[in-house]
C-alpha positions as CSV (number, residue, x, y, z in Angstrom):
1,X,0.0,0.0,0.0
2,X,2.7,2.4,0.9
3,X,4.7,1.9,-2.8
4,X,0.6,2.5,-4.2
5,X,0.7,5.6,-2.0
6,X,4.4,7.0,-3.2
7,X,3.5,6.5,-6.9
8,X,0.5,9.1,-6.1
9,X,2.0,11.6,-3.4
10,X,5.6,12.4,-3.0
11,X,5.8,12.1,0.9
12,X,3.5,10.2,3.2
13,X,3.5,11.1,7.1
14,X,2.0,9.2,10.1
15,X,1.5,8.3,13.6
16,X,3.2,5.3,14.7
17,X,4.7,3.7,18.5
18,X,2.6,5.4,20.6
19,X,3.4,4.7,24.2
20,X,0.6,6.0,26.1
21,X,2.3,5.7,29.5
22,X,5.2,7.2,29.0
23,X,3.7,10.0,26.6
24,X,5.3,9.2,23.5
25,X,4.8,8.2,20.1
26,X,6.8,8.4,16.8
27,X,6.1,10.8,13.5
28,X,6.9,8.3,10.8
29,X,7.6,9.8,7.0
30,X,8.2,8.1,3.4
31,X,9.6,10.6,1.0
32,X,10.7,10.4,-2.7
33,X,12.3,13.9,-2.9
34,X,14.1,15.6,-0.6
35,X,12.7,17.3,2.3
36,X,13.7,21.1,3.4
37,X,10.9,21.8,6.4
38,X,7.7,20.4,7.9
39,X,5.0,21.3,10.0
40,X,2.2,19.6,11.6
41,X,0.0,19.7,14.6
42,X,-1.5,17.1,16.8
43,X,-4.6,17.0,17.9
44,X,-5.6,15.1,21.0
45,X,-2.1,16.0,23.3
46,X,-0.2,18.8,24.2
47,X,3.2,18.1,23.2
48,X,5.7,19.1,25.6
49,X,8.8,18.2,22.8
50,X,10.3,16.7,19.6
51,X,13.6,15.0,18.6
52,X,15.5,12.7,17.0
53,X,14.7,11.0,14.0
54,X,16.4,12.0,10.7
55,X,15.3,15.4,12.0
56,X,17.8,15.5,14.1
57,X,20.2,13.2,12.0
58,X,20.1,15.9,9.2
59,X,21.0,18.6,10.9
60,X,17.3,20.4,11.2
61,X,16.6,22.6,14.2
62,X,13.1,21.1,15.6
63,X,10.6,23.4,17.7
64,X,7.5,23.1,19.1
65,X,4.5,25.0,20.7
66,X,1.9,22.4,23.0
67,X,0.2,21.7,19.7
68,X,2.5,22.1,16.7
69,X,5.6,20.8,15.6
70,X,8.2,22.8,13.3
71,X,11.6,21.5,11.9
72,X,13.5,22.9,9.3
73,X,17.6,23.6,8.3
74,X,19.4,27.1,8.6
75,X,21.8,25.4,6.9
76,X,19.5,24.6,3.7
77,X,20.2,20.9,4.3
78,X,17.3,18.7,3.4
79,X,16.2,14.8,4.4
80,X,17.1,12.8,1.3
81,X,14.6,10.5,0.2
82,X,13.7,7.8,2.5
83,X,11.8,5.8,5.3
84,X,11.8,5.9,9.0
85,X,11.5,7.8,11.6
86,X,11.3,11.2,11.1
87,X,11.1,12.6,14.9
88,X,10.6,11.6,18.2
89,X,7.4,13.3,20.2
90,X,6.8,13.7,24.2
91,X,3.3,14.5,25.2
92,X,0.5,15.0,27.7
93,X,-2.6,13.9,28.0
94,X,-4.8,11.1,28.4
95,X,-6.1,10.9,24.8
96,X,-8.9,8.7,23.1
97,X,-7.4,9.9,19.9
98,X,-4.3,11.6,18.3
99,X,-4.6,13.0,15.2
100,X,-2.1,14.4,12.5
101,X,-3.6,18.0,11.2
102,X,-2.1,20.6,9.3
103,X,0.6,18.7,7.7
104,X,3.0,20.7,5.3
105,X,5.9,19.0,4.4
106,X,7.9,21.6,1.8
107,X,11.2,20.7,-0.8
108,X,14.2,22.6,-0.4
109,X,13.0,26.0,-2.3
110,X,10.2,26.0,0.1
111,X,7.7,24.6,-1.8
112,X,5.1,22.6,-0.6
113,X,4.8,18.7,-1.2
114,X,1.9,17.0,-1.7
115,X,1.6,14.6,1.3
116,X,-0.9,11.5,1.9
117,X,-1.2,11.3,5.9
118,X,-2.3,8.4,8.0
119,X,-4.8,7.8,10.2
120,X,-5.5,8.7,13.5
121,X,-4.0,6.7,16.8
122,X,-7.6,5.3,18.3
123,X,-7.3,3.6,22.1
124,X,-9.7,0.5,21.3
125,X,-10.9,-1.0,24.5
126,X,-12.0,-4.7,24.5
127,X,-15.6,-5.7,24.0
128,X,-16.5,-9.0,26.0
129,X,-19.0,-11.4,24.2
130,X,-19.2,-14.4,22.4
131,X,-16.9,-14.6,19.3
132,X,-17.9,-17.6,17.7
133,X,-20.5,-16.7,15.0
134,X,-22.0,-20.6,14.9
135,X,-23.6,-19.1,18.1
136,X,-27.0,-18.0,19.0
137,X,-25.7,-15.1,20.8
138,X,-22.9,-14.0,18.4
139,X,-21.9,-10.4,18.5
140,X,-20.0,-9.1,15.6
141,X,-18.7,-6.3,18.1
142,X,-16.9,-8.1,20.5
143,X,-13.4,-8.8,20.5
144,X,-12.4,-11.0,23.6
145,X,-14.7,-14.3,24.2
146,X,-16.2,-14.3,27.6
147,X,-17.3,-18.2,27.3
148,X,-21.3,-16.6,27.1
149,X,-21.9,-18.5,23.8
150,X,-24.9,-20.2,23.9
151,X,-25.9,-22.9,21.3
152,X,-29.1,-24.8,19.4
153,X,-29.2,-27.8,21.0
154,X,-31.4,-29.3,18.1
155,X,-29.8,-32.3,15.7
156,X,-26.4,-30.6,16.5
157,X,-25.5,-31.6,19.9
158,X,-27.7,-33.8,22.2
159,X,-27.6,-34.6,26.2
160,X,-27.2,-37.8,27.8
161,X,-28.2,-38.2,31.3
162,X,-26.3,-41.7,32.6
163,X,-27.2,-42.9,36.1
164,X,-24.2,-43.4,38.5
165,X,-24.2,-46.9,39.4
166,X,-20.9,-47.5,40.8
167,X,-20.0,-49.8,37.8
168,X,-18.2,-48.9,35.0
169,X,-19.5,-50.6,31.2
170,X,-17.9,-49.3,27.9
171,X,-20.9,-50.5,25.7
């Protein structure tokens, strides 16, 4: 999907190892020309920092505000083309969702670069519920089995009620 994506946009951003208790998560970017700035907000946290990443291994100076993220070169030096990690990002917050907004990724002259950007980070919580759609009670929503499935005993299964005797007799 990503090679799909790079034929159609030159740079493609997104959200990725988001570490909830430690308030982090990574800014991820696939690029087919070389980068000279970006900026992007987050919506969901209020981001306390940025580093690293080949931000920081390119020599770009890397600011932020609690909801925006800025990096660029004084220098005029650029990210080449490429695929990792483009910066690290501290947060706070307890968030159900994080979002990338505002994206603007820019070449070396400053111009922007069309850019696909991924989805947001969601926190799923589990759904009990019985998983196994041969049930009566199936529920297409849940996601962990809480053993609740409940079946149609009718030609499928049958019960057998044997008296205990105190005698065993494999018949």
């Amino acid at each position: 999907i990503l090679f799909t994506l790079s034929l159609l946009f030159p740079a493609y951003i997104s959200i990725d190892g988001v570490d909830l208790d430690a308030g982090t998560l990574e800014i991820n970017m696939q690029n087919d020309e070389p980068i000279g700035g970006f900026q992007f907000d987050l919506a969901g946290v209020d981001i306390t920092g940025a580093s690293g990443g080949s931000a920081e291994s390119n020599g770009f100076m890397v600011s932020t505000s609690s909801t925006t993220v800025l990096g660029f070169s004084l220098t005029g030096g650029t990210i080449p083309p490429g695929d990792g990690l483009l910066v690290d990002v501290s947060f706070e917050g307890s968030p159900e969702e994080i979002c990338l907004e505002g994206v603007v990724i820019a070449s070396s002259s400053g111009n922007p670069i069309e850019t696909e950007i991924g989805d947001c980070f969601s926190i799923t919580s589990d759904i009990e519920g019985c998983t196994d759609p041969e049930a009566n009670n199936y529920n297409s929503d849940a996601t962990v089995d809480d053993e609740s499935c409940e079946y149609d005993n009718s030609g499928l299964h049958f019960e057998l009620n044997i008296n205990q005797t105190g005698e065993s007799h494999l018949i």
